[in-house]
C-alpha positions as CSV (number, residue, x, y, z in Angstrom):
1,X,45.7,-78.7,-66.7
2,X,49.4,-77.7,-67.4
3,X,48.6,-74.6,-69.3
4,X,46.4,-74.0,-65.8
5,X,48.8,-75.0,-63.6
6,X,51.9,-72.6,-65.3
7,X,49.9,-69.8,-65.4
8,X,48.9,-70.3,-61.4
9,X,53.0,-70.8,-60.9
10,X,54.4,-67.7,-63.0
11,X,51.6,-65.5,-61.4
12,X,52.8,-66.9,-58.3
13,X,56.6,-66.1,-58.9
14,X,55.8,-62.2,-60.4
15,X,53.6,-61.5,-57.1
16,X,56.2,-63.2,-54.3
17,X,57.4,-61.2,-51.9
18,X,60.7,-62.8,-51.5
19,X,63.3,-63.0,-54.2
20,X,63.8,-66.6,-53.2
21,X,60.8,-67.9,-53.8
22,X,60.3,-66.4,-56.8
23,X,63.3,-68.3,-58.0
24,X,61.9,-71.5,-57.0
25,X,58.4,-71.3,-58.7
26,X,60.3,-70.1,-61.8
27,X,62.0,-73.6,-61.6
28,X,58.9,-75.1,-61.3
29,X,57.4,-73.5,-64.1
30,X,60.7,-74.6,-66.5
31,X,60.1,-78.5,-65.0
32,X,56.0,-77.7,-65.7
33,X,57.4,-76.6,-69.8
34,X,59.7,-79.6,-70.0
35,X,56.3,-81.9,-69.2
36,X,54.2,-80.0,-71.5
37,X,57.0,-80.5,-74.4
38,X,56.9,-84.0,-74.0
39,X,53.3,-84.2,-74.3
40,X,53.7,-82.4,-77.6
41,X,56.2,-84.9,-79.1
42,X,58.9,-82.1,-78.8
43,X,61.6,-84.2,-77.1
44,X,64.6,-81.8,-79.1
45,X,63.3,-79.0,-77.1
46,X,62.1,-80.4,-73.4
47,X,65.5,-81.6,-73.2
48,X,66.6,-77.8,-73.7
49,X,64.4,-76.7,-71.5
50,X,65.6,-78.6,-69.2
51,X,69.4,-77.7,-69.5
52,X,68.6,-74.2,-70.2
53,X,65.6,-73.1,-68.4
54,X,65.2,-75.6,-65.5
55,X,69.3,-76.1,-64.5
56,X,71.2,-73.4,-66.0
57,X,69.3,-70.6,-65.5
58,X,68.0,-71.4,-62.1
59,X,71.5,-72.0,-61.4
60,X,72.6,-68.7,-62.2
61,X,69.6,-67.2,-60.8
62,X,70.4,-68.5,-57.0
63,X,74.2,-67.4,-57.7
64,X,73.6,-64.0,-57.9
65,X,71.2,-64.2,-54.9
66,X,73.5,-65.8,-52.5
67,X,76.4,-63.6,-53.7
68,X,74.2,-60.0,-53.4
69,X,71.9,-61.1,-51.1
70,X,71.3,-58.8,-48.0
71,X,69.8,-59.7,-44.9
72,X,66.9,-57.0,-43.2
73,X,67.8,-57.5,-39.3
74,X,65.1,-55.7,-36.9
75,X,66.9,-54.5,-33.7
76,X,66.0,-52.7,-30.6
77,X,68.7,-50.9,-28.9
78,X,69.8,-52.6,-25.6
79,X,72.8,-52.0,-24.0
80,X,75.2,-55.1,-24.5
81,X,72.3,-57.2,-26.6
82,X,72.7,-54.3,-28.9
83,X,74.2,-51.0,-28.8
84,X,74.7,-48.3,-31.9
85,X,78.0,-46.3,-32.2
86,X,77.9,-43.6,-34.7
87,X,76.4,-45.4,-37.7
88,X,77.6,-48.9,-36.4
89,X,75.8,-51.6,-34.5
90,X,78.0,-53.6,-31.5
91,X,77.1,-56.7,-29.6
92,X,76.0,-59.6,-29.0
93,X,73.3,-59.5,-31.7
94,X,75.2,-58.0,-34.2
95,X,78.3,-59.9,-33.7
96,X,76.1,-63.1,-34.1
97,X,74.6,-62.3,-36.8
98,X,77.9,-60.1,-38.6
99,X,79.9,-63.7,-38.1
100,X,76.9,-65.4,-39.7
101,X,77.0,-63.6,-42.6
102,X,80.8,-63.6,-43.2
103,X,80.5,-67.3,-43.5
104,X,77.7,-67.5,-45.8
105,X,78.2,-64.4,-48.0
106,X,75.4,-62.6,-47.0
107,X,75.8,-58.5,-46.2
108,X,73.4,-57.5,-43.3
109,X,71.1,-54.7,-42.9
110,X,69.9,-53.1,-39.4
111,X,66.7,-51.3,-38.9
112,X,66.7,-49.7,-35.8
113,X,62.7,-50.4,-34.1
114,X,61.2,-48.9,-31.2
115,X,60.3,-52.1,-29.5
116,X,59.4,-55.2,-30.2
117,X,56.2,-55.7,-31.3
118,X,57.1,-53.5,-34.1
119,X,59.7,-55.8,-34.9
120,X,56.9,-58.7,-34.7
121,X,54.6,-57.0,-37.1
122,X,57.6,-56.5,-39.7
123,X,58.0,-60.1,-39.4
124,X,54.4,-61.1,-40.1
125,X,54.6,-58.4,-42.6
126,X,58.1,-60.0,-44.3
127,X,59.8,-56.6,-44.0
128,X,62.4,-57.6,-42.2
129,X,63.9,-61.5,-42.7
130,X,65.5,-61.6,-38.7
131,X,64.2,-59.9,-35.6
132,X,65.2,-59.4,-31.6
133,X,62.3,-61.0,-29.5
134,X,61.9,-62.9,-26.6
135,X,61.5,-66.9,-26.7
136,X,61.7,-67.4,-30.7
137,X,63.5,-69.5,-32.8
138,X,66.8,-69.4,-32.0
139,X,68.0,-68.8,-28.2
140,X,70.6,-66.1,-27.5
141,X,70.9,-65.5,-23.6
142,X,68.1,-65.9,-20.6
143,X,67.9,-62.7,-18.9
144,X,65.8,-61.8,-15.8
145,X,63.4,-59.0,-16.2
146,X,62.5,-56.3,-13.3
147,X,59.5,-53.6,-12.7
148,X,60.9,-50.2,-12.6
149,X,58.9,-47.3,-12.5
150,X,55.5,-49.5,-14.1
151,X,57.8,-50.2,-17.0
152,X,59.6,-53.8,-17.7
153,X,63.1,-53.5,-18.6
154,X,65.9,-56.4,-18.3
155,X,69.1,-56.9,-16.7
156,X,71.2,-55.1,-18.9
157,X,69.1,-52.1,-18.9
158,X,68.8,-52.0,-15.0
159,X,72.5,-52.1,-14.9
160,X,73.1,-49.2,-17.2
161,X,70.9,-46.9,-15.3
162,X,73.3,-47.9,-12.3
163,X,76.1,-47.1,-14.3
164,X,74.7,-43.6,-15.0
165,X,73.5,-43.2,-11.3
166,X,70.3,-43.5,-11.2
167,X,68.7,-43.6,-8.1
168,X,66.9,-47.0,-7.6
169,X,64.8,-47.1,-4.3
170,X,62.4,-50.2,-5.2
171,X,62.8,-53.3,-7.8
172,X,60.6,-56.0,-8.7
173,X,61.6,-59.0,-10.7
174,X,59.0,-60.3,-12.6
175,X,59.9,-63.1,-14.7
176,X,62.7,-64.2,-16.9
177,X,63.1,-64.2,-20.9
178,X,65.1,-65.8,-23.3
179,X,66.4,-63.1,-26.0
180,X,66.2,-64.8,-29.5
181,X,66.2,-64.5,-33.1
182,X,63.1,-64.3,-35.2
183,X,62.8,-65.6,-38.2
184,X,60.3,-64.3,-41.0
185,X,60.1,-67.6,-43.0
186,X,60.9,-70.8,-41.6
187,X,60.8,-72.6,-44.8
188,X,63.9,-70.3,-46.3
189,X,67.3,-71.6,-47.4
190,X,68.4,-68.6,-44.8
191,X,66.6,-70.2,-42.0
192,X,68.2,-73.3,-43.0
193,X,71.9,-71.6,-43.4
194,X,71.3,-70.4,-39.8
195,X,69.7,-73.7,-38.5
196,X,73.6,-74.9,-39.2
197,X,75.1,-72.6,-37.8
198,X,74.1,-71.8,-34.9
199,X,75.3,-74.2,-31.9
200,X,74.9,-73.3,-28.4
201,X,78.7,-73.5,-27.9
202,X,79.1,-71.0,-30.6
203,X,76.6,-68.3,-28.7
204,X,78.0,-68.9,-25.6
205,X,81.7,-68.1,-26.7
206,X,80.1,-64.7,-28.0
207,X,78.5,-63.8,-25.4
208,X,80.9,-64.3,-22.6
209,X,82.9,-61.9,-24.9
210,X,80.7,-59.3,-23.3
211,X,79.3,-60.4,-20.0
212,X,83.0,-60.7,-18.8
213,X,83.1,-56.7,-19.9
């Protein structure tokens, strides 16, 4: 049954999509080895095992996760949600999530999306870790949402075609959604990282930042 089990765990480590996990059933698999020692009278080399392979190495493992670890964000360009200058993305989003990773030591990635339910199906698909949606796991900011021209857009997007003049003879709100962060797994030390981080005091200090603009 542990010969079974350990080959079940290290297949399931090799074939793991995230780095993260893979470190954990490798831990598994050096507290599986220390068991199996002691069932063979080996006691001299479970208790390496478990200095070496279970604590040390798994130690050092998570260390040069957290330290080089980079975080794939999914963004759809709004104006003040989030808005790319040059190769740089500025906003609310960004400076969430740039603020985020200064405290943690985590570097952060955008990919630019379309819309979002691309950015949904990179999430189901664990290609991205964080994505823009509406009502997820983390609140951001309740906007309303209007009609124009048998396409939805929100607040912010209303207002910049204002700001470039755009003639707007007939609007139609239609409901009201809260802009949020998505995360990919919600059983990740980075959903956990963020889970302590964010407070709604916090986002709301950000984000009059740029409604006040």
């Amino acid at each position: 049954m542990f010969l079974i089990l350990m080959i079940s765990i290290t297949l399931f480590a090799i074939f793991s999509r995230k780095p993260f996990n893979s470190f954990i059933f490798r831990t598994i698999l050096s507290i599986l080895a220390v068991g199996l020692y002691v069932l063979y009278f080996a006691p001299d080399v479970a208790l390496a095992e478990a200095m070496l392979g279970a604590l040390l190495t798994t130690f050092i493992y998570l260390l040069a996760f957290k330290i080089h670890s980079e975080i794939k964000v999914g963004i759809v360009k709004m104006p003040v949600i989030c808005e790319k200058y040059q190769e740089n993305f500025k906003g609310i989003i960004p400076e969430i999530l740039n603020e985020f990773a200064r405290k943690r030591n985590y570097k952060v990635h955008f990919i630019e999306v379309s819309d979002l339910n691309k950015i949904k199906m990179l999430l189901i698909n664990s290609e991205i870790d964080i994505g823009i949606c509406y009502d997820g796991d983390f609140e951001i900011l309740e906007v309303p949402v209007y009609l124009f021209e048998n396409s939805e857009k929100n607040y912010f997007e209303i207002h910049e075609l204002l700001e470039l003049n755009k003639k707007i003879t007939e609007l139609k709100k239609v409901k009201n959604v809260k802009i949020s962060l998505c995360f990919s797994d919600k059983n990740s030390i980075l959903f956990e990282e963020f889970s302590e981080f964010y407070s709604q005091e916090k986002i709301e200090n950000i984000v009059k930042k740029y409604i006040r603009r």
